[in-house]
VOTOR-332541 format. One record per residue (C-alpha): x, y, z; residue number from 0. Coordinates in steps of 0.001 Angstrom, whole numbers. Layout:
% residues N
{px = X, py = Y, pz = Z, num = NUM}
...
//
This chain:
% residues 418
{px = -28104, py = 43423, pz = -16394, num = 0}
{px = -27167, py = 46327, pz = -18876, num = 1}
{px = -27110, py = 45839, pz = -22464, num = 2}
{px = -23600, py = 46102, pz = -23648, num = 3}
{px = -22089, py = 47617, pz = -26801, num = 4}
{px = -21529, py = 45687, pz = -29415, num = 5}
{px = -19648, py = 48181, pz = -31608, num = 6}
{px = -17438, py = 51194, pz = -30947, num = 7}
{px = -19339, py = 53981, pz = -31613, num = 8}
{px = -16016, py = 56440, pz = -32083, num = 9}
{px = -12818, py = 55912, pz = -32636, num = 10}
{px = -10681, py = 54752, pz = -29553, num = 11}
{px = -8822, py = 58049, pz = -28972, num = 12}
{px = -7329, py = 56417, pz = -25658, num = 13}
{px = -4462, py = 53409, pz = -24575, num = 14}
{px = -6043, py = 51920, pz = -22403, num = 15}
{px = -4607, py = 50170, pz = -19443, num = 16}
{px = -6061, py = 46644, pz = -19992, num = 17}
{px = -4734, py = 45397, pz = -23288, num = 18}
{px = -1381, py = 46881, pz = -22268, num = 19}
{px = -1765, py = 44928, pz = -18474, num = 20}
{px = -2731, py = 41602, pz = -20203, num = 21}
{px = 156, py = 41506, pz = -22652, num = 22}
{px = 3189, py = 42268, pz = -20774, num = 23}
{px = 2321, py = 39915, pz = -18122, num = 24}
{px = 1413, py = 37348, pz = -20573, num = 25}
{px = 4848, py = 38341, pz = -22583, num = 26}
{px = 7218, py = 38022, pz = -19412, num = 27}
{px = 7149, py = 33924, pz = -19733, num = 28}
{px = 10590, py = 32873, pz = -20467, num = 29}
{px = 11368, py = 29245, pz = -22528, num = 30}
{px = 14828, py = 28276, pz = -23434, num = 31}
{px = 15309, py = 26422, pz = -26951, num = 32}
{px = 16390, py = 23254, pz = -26072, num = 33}
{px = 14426, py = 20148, pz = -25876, num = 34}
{px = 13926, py = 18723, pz = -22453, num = 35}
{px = 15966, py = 15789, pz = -21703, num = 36}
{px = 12932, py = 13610, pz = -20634, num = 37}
{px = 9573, py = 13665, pz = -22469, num = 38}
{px = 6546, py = 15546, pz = -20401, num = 39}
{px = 4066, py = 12796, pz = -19272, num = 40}
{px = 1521, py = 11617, pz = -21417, num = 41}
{px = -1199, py = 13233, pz = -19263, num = 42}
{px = -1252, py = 15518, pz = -16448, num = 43}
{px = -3685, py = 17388, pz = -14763, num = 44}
{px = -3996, py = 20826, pz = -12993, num = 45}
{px = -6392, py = 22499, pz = -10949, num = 46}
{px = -6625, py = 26271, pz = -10193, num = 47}
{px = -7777, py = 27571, pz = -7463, num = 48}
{px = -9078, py = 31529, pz = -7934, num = 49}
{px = -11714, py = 33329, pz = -6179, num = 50}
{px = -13357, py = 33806, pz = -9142, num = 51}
{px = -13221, py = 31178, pz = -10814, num = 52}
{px = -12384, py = 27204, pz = -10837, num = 53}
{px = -10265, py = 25781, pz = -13706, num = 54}
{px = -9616, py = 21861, pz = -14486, num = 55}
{px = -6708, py = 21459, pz = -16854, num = 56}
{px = -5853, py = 18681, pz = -19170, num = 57}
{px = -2798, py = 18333, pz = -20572, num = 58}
{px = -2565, py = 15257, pz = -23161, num = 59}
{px = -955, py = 13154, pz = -26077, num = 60}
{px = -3214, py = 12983, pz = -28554, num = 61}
{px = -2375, py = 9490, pz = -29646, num = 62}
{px = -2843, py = 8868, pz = -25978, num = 63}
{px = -6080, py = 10028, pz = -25894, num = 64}
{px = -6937, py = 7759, pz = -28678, num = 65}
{px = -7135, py = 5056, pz = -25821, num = 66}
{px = -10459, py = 6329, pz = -25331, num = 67}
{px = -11535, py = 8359, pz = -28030, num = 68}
{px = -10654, py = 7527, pz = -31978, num = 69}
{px = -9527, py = 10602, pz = -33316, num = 70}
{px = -7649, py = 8716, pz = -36864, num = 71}
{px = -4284, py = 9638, pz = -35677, num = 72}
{px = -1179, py = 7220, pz = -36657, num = 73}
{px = 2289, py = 7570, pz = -34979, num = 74}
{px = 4394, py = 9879, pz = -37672, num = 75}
{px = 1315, py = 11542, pz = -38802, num = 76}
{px = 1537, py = 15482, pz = -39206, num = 77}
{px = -1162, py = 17397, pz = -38060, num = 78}
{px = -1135, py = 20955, pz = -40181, num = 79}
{px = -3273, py = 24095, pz = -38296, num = 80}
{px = -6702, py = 22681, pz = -40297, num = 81}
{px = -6107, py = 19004, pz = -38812, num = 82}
{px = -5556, py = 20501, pz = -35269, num = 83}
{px = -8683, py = 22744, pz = -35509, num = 84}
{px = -10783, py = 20134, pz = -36890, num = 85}
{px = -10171, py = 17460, pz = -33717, num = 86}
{px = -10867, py = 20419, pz = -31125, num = 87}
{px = -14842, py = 19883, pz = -31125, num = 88}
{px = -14329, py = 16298, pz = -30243, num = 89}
{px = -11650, py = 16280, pz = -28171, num = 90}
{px = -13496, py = 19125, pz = -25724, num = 91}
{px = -16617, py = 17259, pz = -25284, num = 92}
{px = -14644, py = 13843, pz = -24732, num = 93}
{px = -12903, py = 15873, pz = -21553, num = 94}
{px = -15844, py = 17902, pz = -20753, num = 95}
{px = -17337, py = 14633, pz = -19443, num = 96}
{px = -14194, py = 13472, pz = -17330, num = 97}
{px = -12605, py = 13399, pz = -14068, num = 98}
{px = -15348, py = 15000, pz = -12137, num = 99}
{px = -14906, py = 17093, pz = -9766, num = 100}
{px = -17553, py = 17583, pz = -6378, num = 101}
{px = -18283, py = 20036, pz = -3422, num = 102}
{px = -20095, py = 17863, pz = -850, num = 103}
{px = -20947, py = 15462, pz = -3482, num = 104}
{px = -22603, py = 18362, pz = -5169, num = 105}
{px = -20840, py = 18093, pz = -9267, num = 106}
{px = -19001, py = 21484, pz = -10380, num = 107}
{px = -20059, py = 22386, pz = -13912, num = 108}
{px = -17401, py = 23132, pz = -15920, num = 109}
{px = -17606, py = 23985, pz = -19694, num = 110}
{px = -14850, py = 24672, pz = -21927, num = 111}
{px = -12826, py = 27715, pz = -21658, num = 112}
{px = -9756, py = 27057, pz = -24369, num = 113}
{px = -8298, py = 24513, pz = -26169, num = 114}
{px = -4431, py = 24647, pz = -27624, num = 115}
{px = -2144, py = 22442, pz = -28667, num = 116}
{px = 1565, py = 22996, pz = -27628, num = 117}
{px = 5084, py = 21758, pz = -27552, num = 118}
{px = 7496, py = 21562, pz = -24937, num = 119}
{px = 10537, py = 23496, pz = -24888, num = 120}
{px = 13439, py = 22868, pz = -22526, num = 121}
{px = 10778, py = 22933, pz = -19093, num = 122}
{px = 8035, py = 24604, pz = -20279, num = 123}
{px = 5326, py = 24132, pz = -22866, num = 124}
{px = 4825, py = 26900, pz = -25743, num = 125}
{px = 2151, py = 27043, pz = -28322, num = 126}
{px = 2689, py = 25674, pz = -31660, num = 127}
{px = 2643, py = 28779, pz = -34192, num = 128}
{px = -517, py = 28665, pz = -36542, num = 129}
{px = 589, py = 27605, pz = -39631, num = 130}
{px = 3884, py = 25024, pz = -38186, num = 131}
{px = 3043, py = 21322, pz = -39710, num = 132}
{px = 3935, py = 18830, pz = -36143, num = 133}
{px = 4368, py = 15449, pz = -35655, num = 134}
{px = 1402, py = 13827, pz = -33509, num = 135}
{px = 4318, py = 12209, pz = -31503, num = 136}
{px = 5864, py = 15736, pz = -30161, num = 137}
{px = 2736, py = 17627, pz = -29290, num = 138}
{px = 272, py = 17978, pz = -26358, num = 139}
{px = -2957, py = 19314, pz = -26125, num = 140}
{px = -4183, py = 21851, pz = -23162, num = 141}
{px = -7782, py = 21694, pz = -22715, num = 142}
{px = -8766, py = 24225, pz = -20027, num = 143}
{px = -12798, py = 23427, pz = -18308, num = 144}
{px = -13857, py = 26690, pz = -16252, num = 145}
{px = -16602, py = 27021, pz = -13871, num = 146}
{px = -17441, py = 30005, pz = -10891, num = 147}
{px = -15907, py = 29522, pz = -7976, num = 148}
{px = -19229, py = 30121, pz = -5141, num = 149}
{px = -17731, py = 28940, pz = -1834, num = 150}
{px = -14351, py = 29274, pz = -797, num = 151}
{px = -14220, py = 27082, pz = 2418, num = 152}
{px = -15304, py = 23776, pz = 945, num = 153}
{px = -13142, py = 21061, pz = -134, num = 154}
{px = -13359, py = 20209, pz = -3576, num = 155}
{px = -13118, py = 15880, pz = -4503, num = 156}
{px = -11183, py = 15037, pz = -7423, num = 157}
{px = -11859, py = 11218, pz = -9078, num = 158}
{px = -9704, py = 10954, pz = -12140, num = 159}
{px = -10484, py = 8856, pz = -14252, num = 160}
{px = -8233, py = 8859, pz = -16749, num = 161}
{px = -4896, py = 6801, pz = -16822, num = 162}
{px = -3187, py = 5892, pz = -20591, num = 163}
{px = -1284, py = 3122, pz = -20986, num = 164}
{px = 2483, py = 2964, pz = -20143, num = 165}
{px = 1940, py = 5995, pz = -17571, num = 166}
{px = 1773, py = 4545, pz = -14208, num = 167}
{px = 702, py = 7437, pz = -12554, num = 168}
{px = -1144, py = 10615, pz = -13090, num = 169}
{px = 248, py = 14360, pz = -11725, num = 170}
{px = -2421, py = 16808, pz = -10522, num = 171}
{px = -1282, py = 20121, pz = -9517, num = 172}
{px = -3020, py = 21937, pz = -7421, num = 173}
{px = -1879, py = 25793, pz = -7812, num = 174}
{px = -3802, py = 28285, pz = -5621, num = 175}
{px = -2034, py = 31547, pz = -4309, num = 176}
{px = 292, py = 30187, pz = -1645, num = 177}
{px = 2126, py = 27585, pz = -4327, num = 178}
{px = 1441, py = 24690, pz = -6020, num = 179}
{px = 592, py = 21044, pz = -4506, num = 180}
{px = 1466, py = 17616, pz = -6167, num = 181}
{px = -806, py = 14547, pz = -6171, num = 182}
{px = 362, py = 11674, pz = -8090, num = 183}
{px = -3056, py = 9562, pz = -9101, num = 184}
{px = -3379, py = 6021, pz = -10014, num = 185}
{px = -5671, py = 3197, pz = -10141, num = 186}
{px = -5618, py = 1819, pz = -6701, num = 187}
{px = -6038, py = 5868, pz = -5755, num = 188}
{px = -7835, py = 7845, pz = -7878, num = 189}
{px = -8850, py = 11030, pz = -5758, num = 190}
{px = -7651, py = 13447, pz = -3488, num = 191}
{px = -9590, py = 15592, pz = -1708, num = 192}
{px = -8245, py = 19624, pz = -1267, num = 193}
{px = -9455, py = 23324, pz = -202, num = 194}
{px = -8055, py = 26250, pz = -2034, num = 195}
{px = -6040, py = 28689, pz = -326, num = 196}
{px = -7101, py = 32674, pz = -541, num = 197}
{px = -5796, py = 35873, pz = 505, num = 198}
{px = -7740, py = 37766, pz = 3565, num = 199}
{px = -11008, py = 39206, pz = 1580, num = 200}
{px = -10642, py = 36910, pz = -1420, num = 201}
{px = -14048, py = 36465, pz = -3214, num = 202}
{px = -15117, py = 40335, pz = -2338, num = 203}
{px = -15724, py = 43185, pz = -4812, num = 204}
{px = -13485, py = 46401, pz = -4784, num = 205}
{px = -14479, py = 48842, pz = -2373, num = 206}
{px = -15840, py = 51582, pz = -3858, num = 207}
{px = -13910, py = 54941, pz = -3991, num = 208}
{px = -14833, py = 58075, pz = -1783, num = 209}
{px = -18142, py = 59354, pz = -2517, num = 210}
{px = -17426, py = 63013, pz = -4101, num = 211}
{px = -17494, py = 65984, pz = -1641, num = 212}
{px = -18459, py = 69797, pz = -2482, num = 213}
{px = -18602, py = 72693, pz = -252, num = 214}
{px = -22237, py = 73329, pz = 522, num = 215}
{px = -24000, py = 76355, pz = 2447, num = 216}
{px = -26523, py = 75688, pz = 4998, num = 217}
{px = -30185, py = 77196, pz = 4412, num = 218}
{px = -31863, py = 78165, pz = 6940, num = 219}
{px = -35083, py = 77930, pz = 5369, num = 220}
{px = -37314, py = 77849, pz = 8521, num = 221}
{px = -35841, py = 80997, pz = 9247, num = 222}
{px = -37142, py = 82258, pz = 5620, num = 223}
{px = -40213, py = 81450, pz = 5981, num = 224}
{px = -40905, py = 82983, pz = 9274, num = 225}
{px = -39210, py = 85945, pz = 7968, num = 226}
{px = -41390, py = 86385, pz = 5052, num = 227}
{px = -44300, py = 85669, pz = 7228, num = 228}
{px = -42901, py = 88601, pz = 9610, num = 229}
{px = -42758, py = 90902, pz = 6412, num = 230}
{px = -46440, py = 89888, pz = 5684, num = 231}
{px = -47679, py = 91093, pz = 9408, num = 232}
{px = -45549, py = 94212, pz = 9120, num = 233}
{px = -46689, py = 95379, pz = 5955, num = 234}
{px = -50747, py = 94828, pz = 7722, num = 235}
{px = -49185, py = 96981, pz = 10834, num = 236}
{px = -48346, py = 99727, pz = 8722, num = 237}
{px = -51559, py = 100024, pz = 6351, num = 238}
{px = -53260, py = 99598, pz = 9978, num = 239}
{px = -54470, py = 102959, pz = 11611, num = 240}
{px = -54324, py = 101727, pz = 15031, num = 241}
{px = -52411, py = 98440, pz = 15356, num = 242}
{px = -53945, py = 96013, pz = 17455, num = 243}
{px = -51263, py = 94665, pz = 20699, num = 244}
{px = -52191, py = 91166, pz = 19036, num = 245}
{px = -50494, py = 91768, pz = 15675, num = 246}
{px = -47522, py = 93588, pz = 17226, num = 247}
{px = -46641, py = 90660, pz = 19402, num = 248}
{px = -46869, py = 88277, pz = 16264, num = 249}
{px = -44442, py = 90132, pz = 14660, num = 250}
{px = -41868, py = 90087, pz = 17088, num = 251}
{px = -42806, py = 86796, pz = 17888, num = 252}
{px = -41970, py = 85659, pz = 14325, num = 253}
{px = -38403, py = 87808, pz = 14058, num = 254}
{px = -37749, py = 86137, pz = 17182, num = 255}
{px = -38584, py = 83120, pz = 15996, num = 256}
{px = -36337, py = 83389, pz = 12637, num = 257}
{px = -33465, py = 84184, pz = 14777, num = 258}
{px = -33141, py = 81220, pz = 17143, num = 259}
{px = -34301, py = 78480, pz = 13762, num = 260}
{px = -31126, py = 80000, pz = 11990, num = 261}
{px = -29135, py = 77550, pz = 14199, num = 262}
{px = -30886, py = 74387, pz = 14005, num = 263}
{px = -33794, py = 74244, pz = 10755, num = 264}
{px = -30789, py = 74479, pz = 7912, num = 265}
{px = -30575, py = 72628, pz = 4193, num = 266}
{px = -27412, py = 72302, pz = 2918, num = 267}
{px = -27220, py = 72697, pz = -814, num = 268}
{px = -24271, py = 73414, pz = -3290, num = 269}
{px = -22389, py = 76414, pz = -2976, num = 270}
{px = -23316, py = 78368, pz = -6256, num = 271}
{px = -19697, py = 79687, pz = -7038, num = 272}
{px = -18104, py = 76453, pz = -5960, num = 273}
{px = -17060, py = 74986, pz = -9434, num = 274}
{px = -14231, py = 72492, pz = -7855, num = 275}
{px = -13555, py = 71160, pz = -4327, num = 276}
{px = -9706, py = 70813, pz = -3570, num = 277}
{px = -8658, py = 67331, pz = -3565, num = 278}
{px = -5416, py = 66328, pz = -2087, num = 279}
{px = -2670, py = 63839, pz = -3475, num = 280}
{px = -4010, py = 61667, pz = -758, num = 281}
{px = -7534, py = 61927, pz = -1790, num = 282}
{px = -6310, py = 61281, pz = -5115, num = 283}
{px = -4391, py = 58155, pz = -4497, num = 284}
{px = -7672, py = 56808, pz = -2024, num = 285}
{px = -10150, py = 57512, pz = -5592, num = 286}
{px = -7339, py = 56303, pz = -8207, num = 287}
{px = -7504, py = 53092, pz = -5897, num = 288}
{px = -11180, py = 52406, pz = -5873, num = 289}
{px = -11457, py = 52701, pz = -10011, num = 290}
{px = -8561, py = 51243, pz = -10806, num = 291}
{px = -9366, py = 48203, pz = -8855, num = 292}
{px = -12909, py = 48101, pz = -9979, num = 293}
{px = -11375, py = 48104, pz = -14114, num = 294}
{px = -9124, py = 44877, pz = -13393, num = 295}
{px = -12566, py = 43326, pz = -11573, num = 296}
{px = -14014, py = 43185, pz = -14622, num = 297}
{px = -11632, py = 40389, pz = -15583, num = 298}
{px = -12705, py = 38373, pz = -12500, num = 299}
{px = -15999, py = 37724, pz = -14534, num = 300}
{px = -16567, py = 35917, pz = -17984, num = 301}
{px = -20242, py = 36743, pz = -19120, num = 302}
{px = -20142, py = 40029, pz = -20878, num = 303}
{px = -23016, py = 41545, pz = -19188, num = 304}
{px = -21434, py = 41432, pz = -15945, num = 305}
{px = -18339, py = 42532, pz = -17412, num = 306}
{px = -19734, py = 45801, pz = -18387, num = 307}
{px = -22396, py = 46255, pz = -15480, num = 308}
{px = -18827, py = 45952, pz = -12972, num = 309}
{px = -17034, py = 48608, pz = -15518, num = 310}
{px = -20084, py = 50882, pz = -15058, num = 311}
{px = -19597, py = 51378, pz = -11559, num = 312}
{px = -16299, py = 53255, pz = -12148, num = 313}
{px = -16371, py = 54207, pz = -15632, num = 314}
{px = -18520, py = 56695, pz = -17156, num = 315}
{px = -18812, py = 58281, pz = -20888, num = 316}
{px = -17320, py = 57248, pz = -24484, num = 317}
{px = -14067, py = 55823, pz = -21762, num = 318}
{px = -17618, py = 52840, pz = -20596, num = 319}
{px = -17151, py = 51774, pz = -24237, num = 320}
{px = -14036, py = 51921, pz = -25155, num = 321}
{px = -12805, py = 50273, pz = -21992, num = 322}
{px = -15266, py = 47706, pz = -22077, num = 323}
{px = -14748, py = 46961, pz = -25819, num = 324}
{px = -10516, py = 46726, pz = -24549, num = 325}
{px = -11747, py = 44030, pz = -22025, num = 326}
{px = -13364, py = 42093, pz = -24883, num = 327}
{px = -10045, py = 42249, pz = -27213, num = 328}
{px = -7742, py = 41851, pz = -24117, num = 329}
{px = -9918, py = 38446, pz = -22818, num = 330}
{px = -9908, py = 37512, pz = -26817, num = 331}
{px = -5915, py = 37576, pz = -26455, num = 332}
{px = -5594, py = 35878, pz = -22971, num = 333}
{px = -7688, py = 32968, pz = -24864, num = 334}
{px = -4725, py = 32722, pz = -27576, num = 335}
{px = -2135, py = 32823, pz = -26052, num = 336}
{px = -3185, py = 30063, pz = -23426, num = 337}
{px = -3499, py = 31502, pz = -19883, num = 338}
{px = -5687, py = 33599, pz = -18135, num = 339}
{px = -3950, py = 36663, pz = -15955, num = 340}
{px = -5208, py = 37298, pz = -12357, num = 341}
{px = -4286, py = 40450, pz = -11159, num = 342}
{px = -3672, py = 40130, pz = -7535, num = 343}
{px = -2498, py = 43240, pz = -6086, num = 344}
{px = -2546, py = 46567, pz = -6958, num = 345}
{px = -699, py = 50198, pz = -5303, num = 346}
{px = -1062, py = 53763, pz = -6196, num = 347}
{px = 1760, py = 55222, pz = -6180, num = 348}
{px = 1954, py = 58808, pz = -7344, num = 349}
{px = -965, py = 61368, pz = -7803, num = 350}
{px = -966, py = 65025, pz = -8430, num = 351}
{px = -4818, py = 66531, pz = -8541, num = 352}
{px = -5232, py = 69828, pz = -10817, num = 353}
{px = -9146, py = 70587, pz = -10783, num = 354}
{px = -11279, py = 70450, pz = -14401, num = 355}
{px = -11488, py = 74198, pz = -15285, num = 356}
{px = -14962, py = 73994, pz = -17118, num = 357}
{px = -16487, py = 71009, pz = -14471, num = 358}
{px = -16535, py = 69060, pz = -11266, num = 359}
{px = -13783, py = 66663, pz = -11093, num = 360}
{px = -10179, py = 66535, pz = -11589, num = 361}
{px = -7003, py = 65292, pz = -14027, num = 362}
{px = -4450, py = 63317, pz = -12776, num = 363}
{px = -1171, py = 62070, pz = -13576, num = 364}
{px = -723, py = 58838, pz = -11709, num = 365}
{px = 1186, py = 56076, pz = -11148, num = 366}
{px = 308, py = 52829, pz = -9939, num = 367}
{px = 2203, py = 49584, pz = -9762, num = 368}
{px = -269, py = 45954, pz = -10448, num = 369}
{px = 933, py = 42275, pz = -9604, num = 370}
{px = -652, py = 39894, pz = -11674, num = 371}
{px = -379, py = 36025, pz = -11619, num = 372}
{px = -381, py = 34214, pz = -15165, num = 373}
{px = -1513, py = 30179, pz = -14972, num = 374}
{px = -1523, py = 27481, pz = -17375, num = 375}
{px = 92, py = 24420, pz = -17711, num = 376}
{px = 421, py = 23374, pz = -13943, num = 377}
{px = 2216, py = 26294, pz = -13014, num = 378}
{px = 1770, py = 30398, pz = -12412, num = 379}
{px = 4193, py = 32893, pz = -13116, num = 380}
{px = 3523, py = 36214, pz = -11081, num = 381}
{px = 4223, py = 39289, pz = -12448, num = 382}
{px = 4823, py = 42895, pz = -11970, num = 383}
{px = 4132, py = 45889, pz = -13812, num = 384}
{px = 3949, py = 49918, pz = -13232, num = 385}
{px = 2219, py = 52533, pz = -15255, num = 386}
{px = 1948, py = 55999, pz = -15966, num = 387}
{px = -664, py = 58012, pz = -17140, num = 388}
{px = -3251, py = 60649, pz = -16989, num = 389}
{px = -7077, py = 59960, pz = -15805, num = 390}
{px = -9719, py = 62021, pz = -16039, num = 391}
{px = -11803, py = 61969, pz = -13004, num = 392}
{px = -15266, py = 63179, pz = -12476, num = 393}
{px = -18612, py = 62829, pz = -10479, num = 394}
{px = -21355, py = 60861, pz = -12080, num = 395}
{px = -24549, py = 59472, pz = -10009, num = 396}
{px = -23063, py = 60513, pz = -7449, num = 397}
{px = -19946, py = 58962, pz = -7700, num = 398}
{px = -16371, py = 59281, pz = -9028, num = 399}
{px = -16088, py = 57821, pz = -12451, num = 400}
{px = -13133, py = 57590, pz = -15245, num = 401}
{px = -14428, py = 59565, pz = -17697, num = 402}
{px = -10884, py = 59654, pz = -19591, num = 403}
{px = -7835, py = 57942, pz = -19552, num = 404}
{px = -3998, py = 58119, pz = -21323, num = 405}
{px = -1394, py = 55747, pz = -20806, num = 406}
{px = 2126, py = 57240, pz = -21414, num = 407}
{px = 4997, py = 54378, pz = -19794, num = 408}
{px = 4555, py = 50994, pz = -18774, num = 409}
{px = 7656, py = 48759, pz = -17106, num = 410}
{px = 7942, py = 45657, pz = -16851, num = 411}
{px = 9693, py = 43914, pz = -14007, num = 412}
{px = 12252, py = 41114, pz = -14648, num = 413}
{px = 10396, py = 38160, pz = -14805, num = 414}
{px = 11926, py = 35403, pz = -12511, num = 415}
{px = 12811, py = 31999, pz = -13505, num = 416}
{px = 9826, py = 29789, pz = -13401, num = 417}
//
């Protein structure tokens, strides 16, 4: 793995996609104001299915929990943002330890990926601002467990093992990318067994963009060298009083010879007044698609190495670290505001290629459009957004690379009812 920055090392002279991507799909949830005319359960469960990653949702009363774990909680107490912070630590290693979930009896490790507490709002949940003061009663709290998801065509057991008092059953969703699927748990029944469903190629890294091209000339160096070896004879022929038969036939025999290798003993190498190839819109669109999908990939992982060794491989230049430092603010964000975006589909829709004047590559104003998927609390809400904006281009290690990029629009799509 690469060593990653841990500092920006100029100032970010660039909007970047990312943060831009993560918080208008995270901003298109709708909630309507008015309490819900039945309360939410007093636990529920989820399970998302991504071909990344594995999640394992909890979504709980906290005087519920207190069944199992004693957390000093009274009905009517208020729980201020210092209260609510202090019971996290407990509360995640108390589910970290629960329900467990198997492949072939093998146990998925899951550790804790974020904890919030929320309140629900006609039918949806929505996080409870910082500094609000809420009753105990009126709140739940989301406790999210991740782990890598390393085989897609086994079927995952679920044994809950959880069930509060009063509730006498326990909903599961299951939410993969076809829809969601119910399971209602109890006692007598306390597992389910399921597979996640995937798109064709789920699980597999971008494909990398065209390799750059350049108009080369072909060398015939074989004809060169017999050339200058000609030269060499000639030059002894003419110094020679009486040239021998022997020398003469050498000589023709090597201008001969340089004529017929000029076909077949060539070495292509760069054409020295060939700055810039012409690249197409096409061409364009085909490279735009390669880097753009290898940026978003970088979400599909959440160790920071990998992060930036997957940015490498399409980014290049100052745009490595400010991009990757984006990633680290944008994932930072995702983690507050309670879900975690997968981006799910992405077009290119408009390209136009004008060549660097001063080096290889080119500058593009493009448009793409990117479907994303936001999940958390049982449910996704897919999303759609379009962008505009100029990317710099260029061949590094023998490979295109963003070198610099410039957003100028973004649109969101109406987001539909969830």
């Amino acid at each position: 793995m690469r060593s990653h920055p841990t500092a920006l090392r100029g100032p970010l002279r660039q909007a970047v996609l990312l943060a831009v991507l993560s918080s208008a799909l995270l901003s298109g949830t709708s909630h309507g104001q008015d309490k819900p005319a039945a309360p939410p359960p007093l636990l529920a469960g989820s399970l998302y299915f991504d071909p990344w990653q594995l999640e394992k949702e909890f979504v709980i009363s906290p005087l519920a929990l207190q069944q199992w774990l004693d957390l000093g909680l009274t009905p009517g107490a208020k729980l201020d943002a210092a209260r609510r912070e202090a019971l996290k630590p407990g509360i995640g290693e108390f589910l970290g330890k629960r329900c467990p979930v198997t492949i072939e009896g093998t146990p998925v490790e899951f550790t804790l990926d974020r904890m919030h507490f929320i309140e629900p709002v006609s039918t949806e949940f929505v996080l409870i601002e910082p500094e609000a003061v809420v009753a105990v009663e009126e709140i739940r709290i989301s406790a999210v467990y991740a782990a890598p998801n390393t085989d897609l065509t086994s079927r995952l057991q679920v044994i809950w093992d959880l069930f509060p008092e009063g509730q006498a059953s326990v909903p599961v969703a299951a939410a993969d990318v076809v829809g969601t699927r119910l399971f209602r748990l109890a006692p007598v029944a306390p597992s389910f067994t399921i597979m996640g469903r995937y798109e064709l190629g789920a699980g597999e890294a971008p494909k990398a963009p065209p390799a750059p091209e350049r108009v080369t000339l072909q060398l015939p160096w074989l004809s060169i060298v017999l050339i200058l070896c000609a030269v060499v004879v000639g030059i002894r022929i003419v110094r020679s009083e009486k040239p021998g038969v022997v020398a003469v036939v050498v000589l023709l025999a090597l201008a001969g010879g340089a004529a017929a290798a000029r076909k077949f003993a060539t070495l292509p190498i760069p054409h020295p007044f060939s700055r810039n190839d012409a690249i197409d819109a096409e061409q364009t669109s085909a490279i735009l698609d390669g880097l753009l999908r290898g940026v978003y990939h970088a979400f599909d992982y959440h160790d920071k190495s990998e992060q930036y060794d997957v940015l490498a491989k399409v980014v290049a230049g100052e745009a490595l670290t400010e991009i990757y430092l984006e990633v680290q603010r944008t994932l930072e964000s995702r983690a507050r505001d309670g879900a975690r975006v997968r981006v799910n589909g992405l077009t290119v829709e408009e390209s136009t290629p004008p060549p660097l004047k001063d080096r290889r590559g080119f500058e593009t104003e493009g448009s793409w459009q990117v479907r994303g998927r936001v999940g958390h609390w049982g449910h996704f809400h897919d999303r759609t957004n379009r962008y505009r904006a100029t990317i710099v281009v260029e061949p590094v290690e023998q490979t295109w690379k963003i070198t610099g990029l410039h957003l100028h629009a973004r649109d969101r799509e109406p987001a539909p009812t969830p």
